[in-house]
Structures are given as structure tokens and as C-alpha cells.
MIDOSE-1310 file (N, C-alpha, C; in nm, 2 decimals, decimal comma, always signed):
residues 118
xxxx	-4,79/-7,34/+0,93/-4,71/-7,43/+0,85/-4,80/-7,55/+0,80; -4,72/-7,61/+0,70/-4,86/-7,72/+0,64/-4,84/-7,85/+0,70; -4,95/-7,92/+0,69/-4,98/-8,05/+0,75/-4,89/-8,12/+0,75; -4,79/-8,11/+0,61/-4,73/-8,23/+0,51/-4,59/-8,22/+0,59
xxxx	-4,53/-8,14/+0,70/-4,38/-8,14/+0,79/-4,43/-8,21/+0,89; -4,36/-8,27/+0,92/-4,33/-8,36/+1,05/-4,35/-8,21/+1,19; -4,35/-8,27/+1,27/-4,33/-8,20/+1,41/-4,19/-8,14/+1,46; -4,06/-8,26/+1,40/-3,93/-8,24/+1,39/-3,93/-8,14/+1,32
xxxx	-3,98/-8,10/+1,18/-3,95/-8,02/+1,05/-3,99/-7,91/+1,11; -4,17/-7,90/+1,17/-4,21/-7,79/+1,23/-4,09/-7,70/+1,31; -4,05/-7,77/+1,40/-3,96/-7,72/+1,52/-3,86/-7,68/+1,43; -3,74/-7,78/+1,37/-3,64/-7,69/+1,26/-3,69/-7,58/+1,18
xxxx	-3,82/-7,59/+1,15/-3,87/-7,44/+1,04/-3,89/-7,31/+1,09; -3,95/-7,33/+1,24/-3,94/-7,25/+1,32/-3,84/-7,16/+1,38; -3,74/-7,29/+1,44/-3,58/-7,20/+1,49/-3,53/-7,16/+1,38; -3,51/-7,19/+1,25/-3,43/-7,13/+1,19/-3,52/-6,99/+1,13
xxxx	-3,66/-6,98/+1,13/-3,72/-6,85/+1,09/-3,67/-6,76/+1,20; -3,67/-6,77/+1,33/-3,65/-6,68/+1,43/-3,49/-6,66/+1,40; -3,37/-6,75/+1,38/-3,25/-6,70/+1,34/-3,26/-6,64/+1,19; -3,33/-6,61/+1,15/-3,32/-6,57/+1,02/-3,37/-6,45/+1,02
xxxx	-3,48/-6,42/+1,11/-3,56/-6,29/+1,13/-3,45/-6,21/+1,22; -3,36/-6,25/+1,31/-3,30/-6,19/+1,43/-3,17/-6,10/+1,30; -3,15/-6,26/+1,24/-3,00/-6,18/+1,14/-3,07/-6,10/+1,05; -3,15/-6,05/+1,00/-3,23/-5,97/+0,87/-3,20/-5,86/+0,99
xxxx	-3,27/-5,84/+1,08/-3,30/-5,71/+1,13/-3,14/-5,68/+1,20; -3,03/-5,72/+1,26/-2,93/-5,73/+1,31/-2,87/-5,64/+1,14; -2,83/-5,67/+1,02/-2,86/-5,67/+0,91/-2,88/-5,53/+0,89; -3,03/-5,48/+0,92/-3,06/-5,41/+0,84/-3,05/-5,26/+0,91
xxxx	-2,97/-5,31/+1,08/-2,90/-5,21/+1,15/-2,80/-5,15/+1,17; -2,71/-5,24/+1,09/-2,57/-5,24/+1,05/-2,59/-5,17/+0,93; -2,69/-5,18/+0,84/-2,66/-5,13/+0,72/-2,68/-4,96/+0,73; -2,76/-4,96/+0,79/-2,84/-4,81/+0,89/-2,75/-4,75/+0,94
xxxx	-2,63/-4,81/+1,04/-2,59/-4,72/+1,07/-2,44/-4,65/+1,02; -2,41/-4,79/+0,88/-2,27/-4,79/+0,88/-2,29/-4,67/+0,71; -2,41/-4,63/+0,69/-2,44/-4,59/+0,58/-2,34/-4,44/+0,53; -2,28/-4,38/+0,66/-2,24/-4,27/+0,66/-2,07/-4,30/+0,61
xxxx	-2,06/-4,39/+0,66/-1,93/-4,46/+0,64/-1,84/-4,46/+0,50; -1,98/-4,47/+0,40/-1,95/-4,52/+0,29/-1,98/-4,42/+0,19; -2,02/-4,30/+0,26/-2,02/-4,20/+0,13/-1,93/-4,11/+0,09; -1,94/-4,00/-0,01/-1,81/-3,97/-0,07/-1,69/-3,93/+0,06
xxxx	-1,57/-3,90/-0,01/-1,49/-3,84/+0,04/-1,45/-3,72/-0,03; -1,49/-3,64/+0,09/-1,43/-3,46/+0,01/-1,31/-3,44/-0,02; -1,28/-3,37/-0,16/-1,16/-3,39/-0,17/-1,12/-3,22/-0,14; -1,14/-3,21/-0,02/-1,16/-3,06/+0,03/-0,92/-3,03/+0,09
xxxx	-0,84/-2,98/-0,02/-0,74/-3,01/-0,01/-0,71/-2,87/+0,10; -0,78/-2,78/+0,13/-0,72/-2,68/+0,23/-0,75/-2,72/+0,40; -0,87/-2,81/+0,39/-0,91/-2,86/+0,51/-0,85/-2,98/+0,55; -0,79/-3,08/+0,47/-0,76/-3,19/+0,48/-0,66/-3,26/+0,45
xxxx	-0,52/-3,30/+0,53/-0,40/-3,31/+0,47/-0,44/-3,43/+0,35; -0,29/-3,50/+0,30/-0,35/-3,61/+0,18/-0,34/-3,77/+0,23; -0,28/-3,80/+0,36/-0,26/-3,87/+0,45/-0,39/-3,89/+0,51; -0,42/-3,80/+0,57/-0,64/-3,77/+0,58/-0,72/-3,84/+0,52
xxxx	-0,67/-3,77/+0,37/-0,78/-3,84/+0,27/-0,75/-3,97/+0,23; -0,66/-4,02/+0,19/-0,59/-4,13/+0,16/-0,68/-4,22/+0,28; -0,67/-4,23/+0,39/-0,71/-4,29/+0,54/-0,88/-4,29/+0,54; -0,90/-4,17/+0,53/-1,09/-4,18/+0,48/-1,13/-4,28/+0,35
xxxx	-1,00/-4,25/+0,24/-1,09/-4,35/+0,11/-1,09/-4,45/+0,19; -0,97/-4,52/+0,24/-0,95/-4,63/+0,28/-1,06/-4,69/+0,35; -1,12/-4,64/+0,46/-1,22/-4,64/+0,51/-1,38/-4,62/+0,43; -1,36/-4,55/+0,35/-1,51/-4,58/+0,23/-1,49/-4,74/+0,18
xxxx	-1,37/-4,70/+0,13/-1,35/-4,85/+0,05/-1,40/-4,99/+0,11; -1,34/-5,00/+0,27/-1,39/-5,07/+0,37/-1,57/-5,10/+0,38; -1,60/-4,99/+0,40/-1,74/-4,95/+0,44/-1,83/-5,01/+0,34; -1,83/-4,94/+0,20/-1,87/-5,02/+0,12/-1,84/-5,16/+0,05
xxxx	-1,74/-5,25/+0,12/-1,73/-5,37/+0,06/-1,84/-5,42/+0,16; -1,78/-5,43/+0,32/-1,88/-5,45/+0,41/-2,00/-5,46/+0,39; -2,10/-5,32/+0,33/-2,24/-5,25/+0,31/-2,26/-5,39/+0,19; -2,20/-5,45/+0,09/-2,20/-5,55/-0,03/-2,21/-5,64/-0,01
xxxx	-2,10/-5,69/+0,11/-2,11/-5,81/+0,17/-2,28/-5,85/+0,26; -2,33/-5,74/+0,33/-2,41/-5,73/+0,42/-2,54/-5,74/+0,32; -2,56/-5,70/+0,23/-2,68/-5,67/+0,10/-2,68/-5,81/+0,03; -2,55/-5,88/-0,02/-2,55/-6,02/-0,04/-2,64/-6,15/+0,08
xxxx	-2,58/-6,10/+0,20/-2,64/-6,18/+0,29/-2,77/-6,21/+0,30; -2,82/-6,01/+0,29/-2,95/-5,99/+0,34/-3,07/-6,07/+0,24; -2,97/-6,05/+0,09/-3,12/-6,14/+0,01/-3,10/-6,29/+0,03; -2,99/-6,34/+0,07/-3,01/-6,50/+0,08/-3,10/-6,48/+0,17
xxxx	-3,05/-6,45/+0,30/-3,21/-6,42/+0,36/-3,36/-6,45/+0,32; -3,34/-6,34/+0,24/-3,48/-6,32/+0,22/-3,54/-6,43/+0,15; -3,45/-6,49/+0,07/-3,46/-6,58/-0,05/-3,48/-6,72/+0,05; -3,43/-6,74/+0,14/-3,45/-6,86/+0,23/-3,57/-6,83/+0,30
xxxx	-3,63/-6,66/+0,35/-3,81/-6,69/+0,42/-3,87/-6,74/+0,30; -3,84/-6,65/+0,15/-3,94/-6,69/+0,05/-3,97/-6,86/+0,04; -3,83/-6,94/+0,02/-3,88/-7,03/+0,03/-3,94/-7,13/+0,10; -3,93/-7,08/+0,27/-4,02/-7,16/+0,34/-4,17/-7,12/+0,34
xxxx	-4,22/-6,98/+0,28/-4,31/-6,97/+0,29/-4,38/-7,05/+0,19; -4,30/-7,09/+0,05/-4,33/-7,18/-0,05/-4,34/-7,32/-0,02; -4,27/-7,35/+0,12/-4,28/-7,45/+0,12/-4,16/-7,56/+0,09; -4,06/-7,47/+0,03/-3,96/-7,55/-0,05/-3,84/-7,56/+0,02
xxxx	-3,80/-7,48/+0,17/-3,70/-7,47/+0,24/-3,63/-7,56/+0,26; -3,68/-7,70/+0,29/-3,58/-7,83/+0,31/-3,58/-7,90/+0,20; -3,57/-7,91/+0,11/-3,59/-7,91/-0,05/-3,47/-7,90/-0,11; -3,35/-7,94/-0,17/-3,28/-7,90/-0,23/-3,29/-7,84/-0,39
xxxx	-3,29/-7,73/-0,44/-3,29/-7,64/-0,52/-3,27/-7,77/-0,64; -3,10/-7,78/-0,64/-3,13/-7,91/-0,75/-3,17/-8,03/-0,83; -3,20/-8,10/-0,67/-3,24/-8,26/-0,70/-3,38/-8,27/-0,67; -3,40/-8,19/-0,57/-3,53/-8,21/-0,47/-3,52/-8,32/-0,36
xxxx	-3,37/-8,35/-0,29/-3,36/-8,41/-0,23/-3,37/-8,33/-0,10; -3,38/-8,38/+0,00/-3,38/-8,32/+0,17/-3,31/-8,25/+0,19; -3,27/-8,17/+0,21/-3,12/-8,06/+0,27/-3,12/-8,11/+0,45; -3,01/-8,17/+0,49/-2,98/-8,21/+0,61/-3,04/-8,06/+0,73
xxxx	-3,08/-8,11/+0,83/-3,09/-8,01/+0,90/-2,95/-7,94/+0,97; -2,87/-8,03/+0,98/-2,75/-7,98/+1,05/-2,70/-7,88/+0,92; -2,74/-7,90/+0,80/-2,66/-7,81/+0,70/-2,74/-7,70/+0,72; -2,82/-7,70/+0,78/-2,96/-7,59/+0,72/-2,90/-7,57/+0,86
xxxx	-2,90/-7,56/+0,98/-2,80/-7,50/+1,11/-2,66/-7,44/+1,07; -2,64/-7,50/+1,00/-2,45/-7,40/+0,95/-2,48/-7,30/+0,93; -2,64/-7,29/+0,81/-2,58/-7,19/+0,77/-2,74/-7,17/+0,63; -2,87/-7,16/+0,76/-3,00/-7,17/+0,66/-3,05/-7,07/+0,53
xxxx	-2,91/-7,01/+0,49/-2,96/-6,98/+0,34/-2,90/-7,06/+0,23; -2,84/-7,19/+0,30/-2,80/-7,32/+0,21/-2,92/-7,36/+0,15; -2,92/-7,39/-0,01/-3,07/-7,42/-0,10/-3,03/-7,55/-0,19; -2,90/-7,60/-0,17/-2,85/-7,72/-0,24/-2,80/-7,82/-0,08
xxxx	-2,82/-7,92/-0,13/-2,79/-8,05/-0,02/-2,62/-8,04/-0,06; -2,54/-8,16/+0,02/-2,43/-8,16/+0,00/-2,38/-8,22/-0,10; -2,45/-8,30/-0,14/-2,39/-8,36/-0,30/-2,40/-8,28/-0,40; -2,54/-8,17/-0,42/-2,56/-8,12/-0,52/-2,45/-7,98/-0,52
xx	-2,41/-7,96/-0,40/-2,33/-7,83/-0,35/-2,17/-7,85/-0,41; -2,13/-8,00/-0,40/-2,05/-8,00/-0,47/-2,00/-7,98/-0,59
């Protein structure tokens, strides 16, 4: 990390890489396993009453909002290592003011402070 963070900043830049690395991979296990979940549904009518199938879409439908929700996450993610590797993590995207650390603990794929979030 560069010279220019405090020792405080160090330590925040740190715990939140290791929470950020734990949820990526947590993430990208869920996405792995739930992958089966979300694919078609046979519309196989001698095998399958329509109560069956009806309960399966339902279940795709599920699966893949989930899988969307989980892929949205994953790039904030990624988009929050990118910018500490830039350097720009505590940075707010709009002003270039400081992003509070307690904001960046809620919830460190926050890239706007709280004024500018409003």
C-alpha cells in the first residue's frame, strides 16, 4: 500500500480487502453451485404433471433472479478491489471527498460519501 494512507487507512484498507475477498469467493460458490437451478425447464408433459412444472419455473425464476442479484454484487466487488488497487477506495467517486470508514464498513462497495449519495 502507498506511503500517502495513514496506518488507520492501512488497517481499514486491509480489513475491508479480506471482507471483500471472503464475499467474492463465498460469491462465486453460490454462483457454482446454484447454476443447475437456473436452467431450462423440460417441458417434458408425459413425465411431468403441470403443477410440477409450473413449481420448477417457479424455482428457475427464483434461481435466476438470485444468480443476478449475486453477479450485480460480485462486480461491485470487483469494482471496489479495482479501486483500491488505484488507490481511489476512500475517495468519493463524485467530489473526491473522504468516504467515512464506518460507511465503507456498512457496506465497502459504497464509491460516493453520504452527501454525494444523496
Amino acid at each position: 500500500m502507498s506511503d500517502a494512507f495513514s496506518n488507520e487507512e492501512k488497517q481499514l484498507l486491509a480489513e475491508l480487502r479480506a471482507r471483500i475477498e471472503a464475499e467474492l469467493a463465498e460469491i462465486d460458490q453460490l454462483l457454482q453451485e446454484t447454476q443447475a437451478d437456473s436452467a431450462p425447464v423440460a417441458l417434458d408433459q408425459q413425465s411431468v404433471g403441470r403443477l410440477a412444472r409450473m413449481d420448477a419455473m417457479q424455482v428457475q425464476a427464483m434461481a435466476q433472479a438470485a444468480q443476478t442479484r449475486r453477479q450485480g454484487r460480485r462486480q461491485g466487488l470487483l469494482f471496489a478491489l479495482r479501486r483500491m488497487d488505484d488507490g481511489e477506495y476512500l475517495d468519493c467517486q463524485a467530489c473526491g471527498e473522504e468516504i467515512g470508514a464506518g460507511r465503507l464498513r456498512a457496506d465497502p462497495t459504497f464509491h460516493l460519501c453520504v452527501r454525494c449519495a444523496r
